[in-house]
N, C-alpha and C positions, 0 to 999 in steps of 0.2 A: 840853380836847379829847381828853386821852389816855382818862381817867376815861368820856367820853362815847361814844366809840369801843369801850373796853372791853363798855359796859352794852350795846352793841347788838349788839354780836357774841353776847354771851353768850344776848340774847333770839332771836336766829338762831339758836342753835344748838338753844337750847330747842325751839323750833319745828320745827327736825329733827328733834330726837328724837321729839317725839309726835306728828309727823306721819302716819307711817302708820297708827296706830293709832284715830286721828282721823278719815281718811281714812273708813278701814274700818268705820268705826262700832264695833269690836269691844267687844265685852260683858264681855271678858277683864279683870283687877282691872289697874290702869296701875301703871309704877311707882311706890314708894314717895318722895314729893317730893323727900326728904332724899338721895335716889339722882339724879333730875334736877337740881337743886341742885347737886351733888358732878361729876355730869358736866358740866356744863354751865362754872361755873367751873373744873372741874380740869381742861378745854380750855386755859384762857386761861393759868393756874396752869405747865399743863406750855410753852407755848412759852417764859412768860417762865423759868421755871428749868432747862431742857434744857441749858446751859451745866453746870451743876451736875452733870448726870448724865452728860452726853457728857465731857464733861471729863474726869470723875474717871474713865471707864471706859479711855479714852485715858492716863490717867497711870499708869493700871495696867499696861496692856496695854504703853504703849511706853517703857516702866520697865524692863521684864523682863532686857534684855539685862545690865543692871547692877546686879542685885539689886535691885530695886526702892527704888532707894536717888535722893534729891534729890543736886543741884547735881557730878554725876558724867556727864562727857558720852561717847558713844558716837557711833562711827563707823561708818558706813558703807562700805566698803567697793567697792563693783559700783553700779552701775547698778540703778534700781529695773526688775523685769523680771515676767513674770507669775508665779510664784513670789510674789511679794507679792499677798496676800490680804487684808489688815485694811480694803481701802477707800481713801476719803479721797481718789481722783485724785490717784494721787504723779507727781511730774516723771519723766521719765527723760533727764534735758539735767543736770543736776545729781547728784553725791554729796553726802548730807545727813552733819551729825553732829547730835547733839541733845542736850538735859538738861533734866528737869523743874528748876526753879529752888522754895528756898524758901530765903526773903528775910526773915522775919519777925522771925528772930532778928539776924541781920546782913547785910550787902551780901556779894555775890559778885565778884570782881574776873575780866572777862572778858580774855584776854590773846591778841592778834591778829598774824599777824607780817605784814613786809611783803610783799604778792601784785601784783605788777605784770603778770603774763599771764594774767590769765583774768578771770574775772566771779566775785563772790564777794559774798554775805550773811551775817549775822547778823540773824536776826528776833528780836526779842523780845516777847512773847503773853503778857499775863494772862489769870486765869482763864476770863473770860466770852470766850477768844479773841479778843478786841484786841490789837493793836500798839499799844509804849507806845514802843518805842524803834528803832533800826537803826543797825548798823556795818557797813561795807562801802565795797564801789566806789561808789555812789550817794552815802553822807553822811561817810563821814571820808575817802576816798581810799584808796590802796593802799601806804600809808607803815608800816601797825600801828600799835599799841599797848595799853595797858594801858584797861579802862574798867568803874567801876562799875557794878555794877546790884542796885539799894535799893528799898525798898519804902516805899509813900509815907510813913508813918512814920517812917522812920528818919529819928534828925538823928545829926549824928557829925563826926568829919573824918576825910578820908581820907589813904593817904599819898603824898607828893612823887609826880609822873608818871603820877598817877592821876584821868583823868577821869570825873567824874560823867554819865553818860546820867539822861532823866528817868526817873520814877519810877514802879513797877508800882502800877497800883491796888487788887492783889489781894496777896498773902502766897504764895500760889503763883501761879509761871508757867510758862512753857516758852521754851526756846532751840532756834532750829532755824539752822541753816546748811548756807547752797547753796553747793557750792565747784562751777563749773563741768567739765567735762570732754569733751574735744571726741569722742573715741571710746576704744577700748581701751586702745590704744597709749601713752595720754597718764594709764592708774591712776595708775601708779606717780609721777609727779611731785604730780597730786594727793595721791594720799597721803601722801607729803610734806611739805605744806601742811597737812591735815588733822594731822598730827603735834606741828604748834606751835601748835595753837590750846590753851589750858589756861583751866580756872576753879578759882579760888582763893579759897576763903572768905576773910574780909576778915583774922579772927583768926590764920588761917595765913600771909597776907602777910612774905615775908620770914622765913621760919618755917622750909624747909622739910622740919625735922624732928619740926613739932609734931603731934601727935595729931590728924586730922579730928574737926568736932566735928560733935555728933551733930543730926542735924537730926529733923524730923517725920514719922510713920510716913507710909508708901504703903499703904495698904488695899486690899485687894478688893473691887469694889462686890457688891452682891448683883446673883443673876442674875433679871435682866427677867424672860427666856423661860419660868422656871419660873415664874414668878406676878409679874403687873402690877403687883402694888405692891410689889414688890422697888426699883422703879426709885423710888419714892417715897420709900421706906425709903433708898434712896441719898440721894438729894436733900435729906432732912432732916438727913441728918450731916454730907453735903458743905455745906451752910450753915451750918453751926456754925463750922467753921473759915474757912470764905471768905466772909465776913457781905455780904450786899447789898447794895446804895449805899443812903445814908440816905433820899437823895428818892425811895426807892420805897418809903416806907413807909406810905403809902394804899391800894396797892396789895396790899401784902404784908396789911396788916391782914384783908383779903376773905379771902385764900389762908388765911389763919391759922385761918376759921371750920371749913374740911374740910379740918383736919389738916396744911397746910402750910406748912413755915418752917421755921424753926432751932432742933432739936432738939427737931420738936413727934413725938408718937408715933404713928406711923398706928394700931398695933394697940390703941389706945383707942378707935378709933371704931366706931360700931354698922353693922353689916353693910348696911345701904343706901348709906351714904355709901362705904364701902368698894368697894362696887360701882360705884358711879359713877366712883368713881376707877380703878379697874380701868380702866374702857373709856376715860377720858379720855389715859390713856398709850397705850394703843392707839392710838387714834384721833385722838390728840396726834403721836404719831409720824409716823404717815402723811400725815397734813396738811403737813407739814414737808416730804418727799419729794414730795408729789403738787402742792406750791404750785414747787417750785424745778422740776419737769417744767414746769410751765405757764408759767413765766417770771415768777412775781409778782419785782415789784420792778428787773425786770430791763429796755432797751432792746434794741428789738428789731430788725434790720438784716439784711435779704435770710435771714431765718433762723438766723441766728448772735444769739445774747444776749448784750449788753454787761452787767456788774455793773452794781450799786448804787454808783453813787457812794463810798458811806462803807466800801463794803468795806473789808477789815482793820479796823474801829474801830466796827462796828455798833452798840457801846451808848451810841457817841454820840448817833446818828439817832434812838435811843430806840424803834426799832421792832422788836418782839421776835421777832414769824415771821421777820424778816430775821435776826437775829441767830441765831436756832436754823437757819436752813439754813445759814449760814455755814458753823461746822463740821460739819455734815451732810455736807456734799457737797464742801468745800474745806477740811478741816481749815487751821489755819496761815495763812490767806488774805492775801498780800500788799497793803497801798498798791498803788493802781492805778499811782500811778506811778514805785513800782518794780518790777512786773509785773504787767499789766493780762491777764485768762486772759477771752475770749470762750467760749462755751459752744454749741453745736449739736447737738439731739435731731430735729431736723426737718431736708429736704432745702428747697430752695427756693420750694418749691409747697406747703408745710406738710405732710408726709405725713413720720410718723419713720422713721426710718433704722433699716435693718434689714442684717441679712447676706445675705440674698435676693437683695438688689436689689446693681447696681454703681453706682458716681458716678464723679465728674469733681469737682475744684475748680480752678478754673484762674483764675490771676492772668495780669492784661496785661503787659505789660514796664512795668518797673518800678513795679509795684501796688501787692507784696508789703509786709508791715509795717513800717514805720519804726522802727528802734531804734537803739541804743547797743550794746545787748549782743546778743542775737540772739533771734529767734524760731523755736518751736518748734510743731508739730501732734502731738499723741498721743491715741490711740484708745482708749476705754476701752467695757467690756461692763455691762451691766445692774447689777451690783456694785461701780461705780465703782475696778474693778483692772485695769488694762492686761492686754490681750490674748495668750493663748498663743497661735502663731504659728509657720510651717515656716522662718522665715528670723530669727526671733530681733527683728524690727523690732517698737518699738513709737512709734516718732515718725518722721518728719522734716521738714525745717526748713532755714536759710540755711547750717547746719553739716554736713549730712550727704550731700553729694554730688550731686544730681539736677539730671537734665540739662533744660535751656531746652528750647524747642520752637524749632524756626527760625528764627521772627517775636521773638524773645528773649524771650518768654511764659513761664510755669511753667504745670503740667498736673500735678494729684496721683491719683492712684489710688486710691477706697477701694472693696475689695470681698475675698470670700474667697480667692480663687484668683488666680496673678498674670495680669495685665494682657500676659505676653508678657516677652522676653529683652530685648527692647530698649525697654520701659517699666519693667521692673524697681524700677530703680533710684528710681523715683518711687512706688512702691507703698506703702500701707499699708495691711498684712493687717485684715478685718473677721471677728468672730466668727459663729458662728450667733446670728440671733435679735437682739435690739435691741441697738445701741450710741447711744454719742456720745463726742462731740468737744469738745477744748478746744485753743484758738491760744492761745497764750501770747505773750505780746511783750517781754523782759526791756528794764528800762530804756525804755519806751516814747518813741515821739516824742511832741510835746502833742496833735497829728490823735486820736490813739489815747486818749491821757489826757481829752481831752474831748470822745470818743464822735463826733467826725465822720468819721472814718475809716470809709470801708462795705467791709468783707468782702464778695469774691465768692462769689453762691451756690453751692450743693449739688448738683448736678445730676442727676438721675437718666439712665442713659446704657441700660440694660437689668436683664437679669435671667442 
């Protein structure tokens, strides 16, 4: 079915391509086959390996703070606020800390202490961006402790007080942790907490004056922007080290004919095929962004879009443009049901959401989302980065204050300019020019984990 699915896409797109020229009857020499060929599979080619390139551009980029060095975690500090530019829709209900993880050589021993007032994760994300593992309020409790994280290779024993979580399926991963935080007032206790979280290569266990050992470089990918197959030229080396599951080795054989795989050479190939591949990372790209605008994959409810089901674990589903918008547009992307993020680019009536316009979202008494931990709304602009703003808001939510309506209703605000002194407090600032929206629901109820829950629409209210 996958195989069958593949061949047809790719004859679609063929037929894209030389459509207009067909069209047109034009007299003009067509391109060279070995170039439709190359674009047409290096379509297919780039969604299923976009992990490869996104990834490694992300392990560079959010490396940095720490030399660009593995299994060394970094804290966050603040609140994510518009100042953060890299993308990705980050929370701003949470302070992250994080660490590329590499497992290859040996397990890492994650060390957690006990958190009883707040809401707290540990994600842990291989390569292809799946969750293989989670510690926190949802799966251990708020007791801590000590817990392995091994790569699926490894066999070993670990020692006394040390438990095994299951296994990454890649050699690199990443660690991300959400340590709640209710507003300002409450850093410094977070911080705190972020204080004793530690990872401990396994050889240093009880060590701790032995030498870190040295782990695998962090590279620089080549840059896209300056030439298209830059990103190819990533992809070929980020597969050398992160090898691709074995049952995609039908698939992989195709890719292998124009140049792509593990450790294959682009600059071998003869300038047609080059070509083609050029425009398929373009046009690979965009497909990515312009399928997660449209909602592929997605349920759709008074204009809000519920995820994919397998969100956080995409290469289970086996379905690769889902997997490539994953971290596209959600880097990190939780189990729905331990945070299930609804998405809105459209008002009620299908028309997107702009900063022109003003809205309304207004829940009835007692409508609002069902949780455990809490839910949050934050606003982001065409760059998926939270919004600059005269009040510094970039969400809110069950935590942050806002006042009922009479009738015991909620009534949220989204537009540039505030709503009035006595709507304030329910405001959230909108940019010029397109936004959208993500509800986040921490801890969801099941209504929510199994998509019955309907968000109230979007409302257009004026201009």
């Amino acid at each position: 079915m996958i195989v069958r699915t593949l061949m047809l896409f790719a004859a679609t797109i063929a037929m894209m391509g030389a459509s207009p020229a067909l069209q047109a009857g034009a007299q003009d020499k067509q391109p060279d086959w070995r170039e439709l060929n190359a674009y047409t599979l290096g379509v297919q080619a780039y969604l299923y390996t976009f992990p490869w390139s996104y990834m490694t551009e992300q392990r560079w980029f959010r490396s940095a703070d720490v030399g660009h060095r593995a299994n060394q975690l970094f804290h966050f500090r603040e609140l994510k606020d518009a100042s953060h530019v890299d993308g990705g829709s980050p929370n701003n209900d949470t302070i992250y800390s994080r660490s590329w993880l590499y497992l290859k050589d040996e397990p890492v021993i994650l060390t957690v202490p006990a958190i009883s007032d707040r809401y707290h994760s540990v994600e842990l994300t291989d390569f292809m961006d799946d969750n293989f593992a989670y510690v926190g309020t949802r799966t251990t409790g708020d007791g801590g402790g000590s817990y392995a994280i091994v790569d699926k290779n490894w066999t070993g024993a670990l020692p006394a007080g040390v438990t095994a979580l299951p296994p990454s399926s890649t050699p690199w991963g990443f660690l991300q942790v959400r340590t709640a935080v209710k507003d300002a007032s409450d850093l410094d206790a977070a911080h705190a907490i972020q204080d004793q979280y530690k990872l401990t290569p396994l050889s240093q266990w009880g060590k701790p004056d032995a030498p870190a050992p040295r782990t695998a470089e962090i590279w620089q990918p080549l840059d896209r922007d300056a030439d298209p197959l830059n990103e190819w030229r990533t992809i070929n080396r980020s597969m050398r080290e992160v090898p691709p599951d074995p049952r995609d080795a039908d698939i992989l054989q195709s890719y292998a004919r124009i140049g792509v795989g593990a450790g294959l050479d682009i600059d071998a190939l003869d300038p047609a095929t080059k070509r083609g591949l050029a425009r398929a990372a373009v046009d690979g790209r965009r497909l990515i962004y312009d399928a997660f605008a449209a909602g592929y994959g997605q349920t759709n409810i008074n204009g809000w879009n519920y995820p994919p089901p397998s969100t956080g674990r995409m290469t289970q589903a086996r379905d690769w443009l889902l997997r490539a918008i994953q971290p596209a547009v959600g880097f990190n992307a939780n189990d729905p049901v331990e945070a299930t993020y609804l998405n809105a680019s459209v008002d009620g009536e299908g028309r997107p959401l702009t900063g022109e316009t003003r809205y309304v979202i207004h829940f009835d008494k007692g409508g609002e989302p069902k949780v455990k931990a809490f839910w949050s709304l934050t606003m982001y602009n065409k760059a998926y980065n939270l919004v600059d703003n005269p009040i510094n808001r970039y969400s809110v939510g069950d935590r942050s204050g806002m006042k009922r309506d009479a009738d015991g209703g909620l009534t949220i605000y989204l537009q540039q300019n505030s709503p009035g002194a006595d709507k304030e407090s329910n405001w959230l600032p909108a940019p010029e020019g397109p936004f959208f929206l993500f509800l986040r629901a921490y801890l969801p109820a099941d209504d929510i984990v199994n998509q019955t829950w309907r968000p109230p629409k979007i409302t257009a209210v004026g201009e």
